[in-house]
N, C-alpha and C positions, 0 to 999 in steps of 0.2 A: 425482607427489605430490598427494594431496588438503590444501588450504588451507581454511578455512574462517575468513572477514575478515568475516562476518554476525552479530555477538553480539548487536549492539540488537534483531537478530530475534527471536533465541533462541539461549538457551549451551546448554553440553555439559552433561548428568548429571555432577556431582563424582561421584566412585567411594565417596568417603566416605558421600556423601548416600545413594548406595543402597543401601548395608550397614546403614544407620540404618533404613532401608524396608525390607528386605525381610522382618524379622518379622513386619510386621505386615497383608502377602498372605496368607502360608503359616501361620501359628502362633497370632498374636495378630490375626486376623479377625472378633473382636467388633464390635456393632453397636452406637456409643457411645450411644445412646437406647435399650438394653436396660436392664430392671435386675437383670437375672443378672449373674454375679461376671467371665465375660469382659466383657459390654458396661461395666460401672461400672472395669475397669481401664482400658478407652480410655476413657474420659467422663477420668479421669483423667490419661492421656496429651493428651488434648484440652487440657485444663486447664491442663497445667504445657506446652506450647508456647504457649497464650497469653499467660503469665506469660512466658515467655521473649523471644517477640516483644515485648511491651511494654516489657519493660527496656533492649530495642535501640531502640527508637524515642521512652523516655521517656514512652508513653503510659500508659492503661489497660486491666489484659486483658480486663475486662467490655465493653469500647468494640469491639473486635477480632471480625469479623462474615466467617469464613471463607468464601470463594466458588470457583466452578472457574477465574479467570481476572479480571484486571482488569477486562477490556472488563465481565463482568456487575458486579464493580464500581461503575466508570463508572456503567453505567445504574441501577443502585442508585439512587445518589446524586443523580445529576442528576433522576433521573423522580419519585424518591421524595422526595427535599426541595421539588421542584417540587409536588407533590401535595401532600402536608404542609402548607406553609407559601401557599397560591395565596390566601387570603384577608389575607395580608399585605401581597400585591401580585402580579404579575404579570409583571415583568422579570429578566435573568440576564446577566450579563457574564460571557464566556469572551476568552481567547486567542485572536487570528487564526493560533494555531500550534497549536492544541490538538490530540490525539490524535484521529483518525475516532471513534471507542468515544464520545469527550466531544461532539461535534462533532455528531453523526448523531442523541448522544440528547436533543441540546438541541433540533436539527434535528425533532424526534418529538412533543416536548410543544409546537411552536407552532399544530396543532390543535387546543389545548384555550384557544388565546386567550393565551400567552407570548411575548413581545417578548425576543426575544434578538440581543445586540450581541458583536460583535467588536472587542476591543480589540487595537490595533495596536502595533506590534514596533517596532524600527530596524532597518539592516542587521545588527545583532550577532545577530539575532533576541531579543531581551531589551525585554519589553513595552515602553512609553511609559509611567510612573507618572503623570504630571498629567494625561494624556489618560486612562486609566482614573476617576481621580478626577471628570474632567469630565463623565465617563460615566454616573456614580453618580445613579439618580433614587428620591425618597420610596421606590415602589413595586419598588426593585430588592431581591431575595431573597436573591441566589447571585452568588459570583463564584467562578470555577474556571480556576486557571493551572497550568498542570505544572509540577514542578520541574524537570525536564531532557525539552530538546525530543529526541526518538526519532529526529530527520532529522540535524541541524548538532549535537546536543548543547548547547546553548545552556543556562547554568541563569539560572535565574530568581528576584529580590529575595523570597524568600516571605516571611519574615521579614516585612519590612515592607509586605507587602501582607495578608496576615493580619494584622497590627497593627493598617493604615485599616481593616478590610474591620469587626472588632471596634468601632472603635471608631463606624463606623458601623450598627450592629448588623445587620452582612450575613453570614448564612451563608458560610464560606470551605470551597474545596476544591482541594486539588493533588491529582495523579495524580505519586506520585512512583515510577512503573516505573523508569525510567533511571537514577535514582537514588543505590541500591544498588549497591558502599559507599562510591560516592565524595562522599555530603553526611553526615553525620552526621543524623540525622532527628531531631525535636524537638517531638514534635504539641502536647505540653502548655507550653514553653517559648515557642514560635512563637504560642500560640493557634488554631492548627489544629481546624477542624470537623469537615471527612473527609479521608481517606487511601486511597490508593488502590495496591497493591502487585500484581506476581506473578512467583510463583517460578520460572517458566524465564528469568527474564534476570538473573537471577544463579546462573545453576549449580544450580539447583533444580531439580524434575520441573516437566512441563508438568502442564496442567489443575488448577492449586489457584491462587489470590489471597487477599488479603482485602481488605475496605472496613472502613478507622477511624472510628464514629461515636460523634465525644466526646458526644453525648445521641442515645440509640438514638433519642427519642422526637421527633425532627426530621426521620424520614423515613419513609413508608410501606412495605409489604414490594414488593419485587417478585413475587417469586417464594413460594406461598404452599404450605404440605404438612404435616408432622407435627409442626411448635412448635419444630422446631429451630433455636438463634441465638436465641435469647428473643422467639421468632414474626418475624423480621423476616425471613430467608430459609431458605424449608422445603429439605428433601433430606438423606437418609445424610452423616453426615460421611464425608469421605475422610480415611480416619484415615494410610494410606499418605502421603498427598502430602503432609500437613500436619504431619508430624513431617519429611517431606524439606525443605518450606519451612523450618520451623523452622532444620533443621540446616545450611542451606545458608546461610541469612542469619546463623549464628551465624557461620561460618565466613568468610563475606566480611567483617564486620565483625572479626576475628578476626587477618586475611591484609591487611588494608586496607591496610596503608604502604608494606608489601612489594610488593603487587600493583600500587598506584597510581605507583609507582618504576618499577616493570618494563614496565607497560605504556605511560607517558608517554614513557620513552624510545626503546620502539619506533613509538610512532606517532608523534614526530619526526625518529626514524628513516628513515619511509612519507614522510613528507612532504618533506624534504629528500633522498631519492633521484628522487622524483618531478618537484621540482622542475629538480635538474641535469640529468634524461634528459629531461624531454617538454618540449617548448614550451605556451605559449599554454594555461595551467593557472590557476586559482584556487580560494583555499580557498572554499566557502561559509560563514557565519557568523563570527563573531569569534575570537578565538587565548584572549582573556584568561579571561571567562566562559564556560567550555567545560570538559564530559569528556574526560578527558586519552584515552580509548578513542577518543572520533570522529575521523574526518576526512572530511570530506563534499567531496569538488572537483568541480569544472568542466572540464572537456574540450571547451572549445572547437570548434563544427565537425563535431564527431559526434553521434549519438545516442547517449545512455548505456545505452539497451537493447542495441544492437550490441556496447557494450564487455561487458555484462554474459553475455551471450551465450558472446561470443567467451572471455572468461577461462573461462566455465563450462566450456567444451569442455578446457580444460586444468587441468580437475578444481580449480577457485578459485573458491569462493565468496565475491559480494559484494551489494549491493544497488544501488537506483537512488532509493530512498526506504524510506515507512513498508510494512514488508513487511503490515501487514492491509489494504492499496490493493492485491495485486498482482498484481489483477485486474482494475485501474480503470487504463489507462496515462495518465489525465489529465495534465498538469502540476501538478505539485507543489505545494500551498495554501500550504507553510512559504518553500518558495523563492520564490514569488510575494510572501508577506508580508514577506520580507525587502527587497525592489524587485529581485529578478532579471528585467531584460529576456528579455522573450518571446520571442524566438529562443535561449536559451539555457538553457530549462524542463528540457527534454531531454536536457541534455548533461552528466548529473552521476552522480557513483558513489560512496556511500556504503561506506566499508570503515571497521568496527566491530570492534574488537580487542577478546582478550578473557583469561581466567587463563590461558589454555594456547598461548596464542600464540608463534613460535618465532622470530629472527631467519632463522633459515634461509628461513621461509614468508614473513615479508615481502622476502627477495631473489627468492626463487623468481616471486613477483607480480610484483616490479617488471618483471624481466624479461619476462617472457609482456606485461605491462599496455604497457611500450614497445612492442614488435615490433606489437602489437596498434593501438595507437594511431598508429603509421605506417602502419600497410596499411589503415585505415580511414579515413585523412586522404586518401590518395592516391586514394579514392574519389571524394571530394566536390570537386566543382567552386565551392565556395566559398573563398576565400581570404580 
């Protein structure tokens, strides 16, 4: 049996989603910056999926700035408000749990003289709000917190941290990848700056994102080419992926109670079979503020790559963290912010449920993830 317990990675193709796509490889292949009567029917099509995304998130479609993937995104925003706005000051407050894409590009602009700070979590991984506040200087620009952390699933007060962030007059920005559909999203309700989306982690195709920028005119281009996005990021629209975004986030919002029903109870499910078979197990992050899809545990005494391994071999996919690290087997930055002792960096397994998930799959895991977790116990001379 192939399992696959990886969704925060990336989900499956809806079947739905790609019969919405597939006209427009083969048939309707216009180039929506044509002004012949195929390209202006995609320029069209273009149009009324940002109209559509906006209604899902309460935004505006003019605001709505399609890209091939969050990560550029991300750097959008971060480099490009950064740019933008560097005569206003020179500081930026992120998340000690932020995504590597927010983290690397904040990490990028402190060659050009940016003072960036990490704002700290508790165990729940759910910021510190007064230590952020305390954080807050004259010359701070940006502050950018995820809505749901991609490791533990952790969500995070946006609301009210886009509330301070306003009324301190500081650029806000969440990356709400994880999101989708289990917050409702609110960019104009919340006071939201940028937003940060992409469509494979909801059922969508890979390679298409967008960045939400409530004023295009608070960020510079990245990426620069043929005027396309209202000059803010050049490149051929991908008219394929961005009608499969669309349709895939209508559909998750669409499927949302049903889904969130079905899959909260199987990953209580995962978790209390877990619990009565393994010993010497913990959940990471908190139960309460949490995607009801994560369960991120501790395995005591092992290494999580070894567990990850060994399940792989019996065709179950899981993870050990953020799958764009995994390449980097460092310890983990989110479990670290949460206070996981260092002997214990290592010994964790993220399995990420997701629409197609079956009760059968998660026994079939338990099973192979026990036997698996005994014969790797008996290894170790630590007790």
């Amino acid at each position: 049996m192939n399992v696959y317990l990886d969704n925060s990675a990336t989900t499956k193709l809806d079947e739905r989603v790609l019969e919405k796509m597939k006209p427009y490889f083969s048939e309707e292949y216009g180039n929506a910056s044509s002004i012949h009567h195929m390209g202006q029917r995609n320029y069209l099509v273009l149009s009324k999926c940002k109209e559509e995304i906006a209604k899902l998130i309460n935004g505006d479609p003019e605001s709505i700035i399609f890209t091939s993937c969050a990560t550029e995104a991300n750097n959008l925003i971060i480099k490009g408000a950064a740019e933008k706005n560097e005569k206003k000051g020179k500081h930026i407050l992120i998340s000690a749990i932020e995504h590597p894409s927010v983290k690397k590009a904040a990490e990028a602009i402190k060659k050009y003289g940016f003072e960036v700070d990490l704002i700290p979590v508790d165990s729940d991984g759910i910021i510190d709000y007064e230590e952020m506040r305390g954080m807050v200087k004259p010359e701070t620009i940006l502050i950018s917190v995820m809505t749901v952390n991609n490791e533990i699933g952790s969500i995070q007060p946006i609301r009210e941290i886009a509330k301070f962030a306003k009324k301190k007059e500081i650029l806000f920005h969440t990356d709400a990848v994880q999101a989708v559909p289990y917050i409702d999203l609110d960019v104009n309700g919340w006071g939201i700056d940028f937003l940060s989306l992409s469509a494979h982690k909801f059922n969508g195709p890979l390679g298409v994102g967008l960045a939400y920028l409530a004023d295009r005119r608070s960020v510079t281009p990245l990426i620069h080419g043929g005027g396309q996005e209202y000059n803010i990021r050049g490149g051929t629209y991908n008219i394929p992926g961005i009608v499969g975004m669309t349709e895939a986030m209508k559909l998750a919002y669409a499927e949302k109670d049903e889904y969130i029903s079905r899959v909260s109870e199987l990953t209580q499910y995962l978790w209390e079979r877990i619990q009565k078979e393994i010993d010497d197990v913990a959940l990471n992050g908190g139960i309460e503020y949490r995607t009801p899809n994560n369960l991120n545990v501790m395995f005591r005494r092992i290494e999580g790559e070894a567990i990850l391994m060994d399940l792989s071999s019996k065709g179950i996919c899981v993870s050990t963290g953020s799958a764009c690290s995994a390449t980097n087997l460092k310890a983990s930055s989110v479990l670290q912010a949460i206070g996981q002792e260092d002997f214990n960096l290592n010994s964790n397994i993220r399995f990420s449920l997701g629409k197609f998930t079956t009760k059968e799959e998660i026994d079939y895991t338990v099973n192979h993830l026990s036997d698996t977790v005994k014969r790797l116990r008996s290894f170790t001379p630590i007790n």
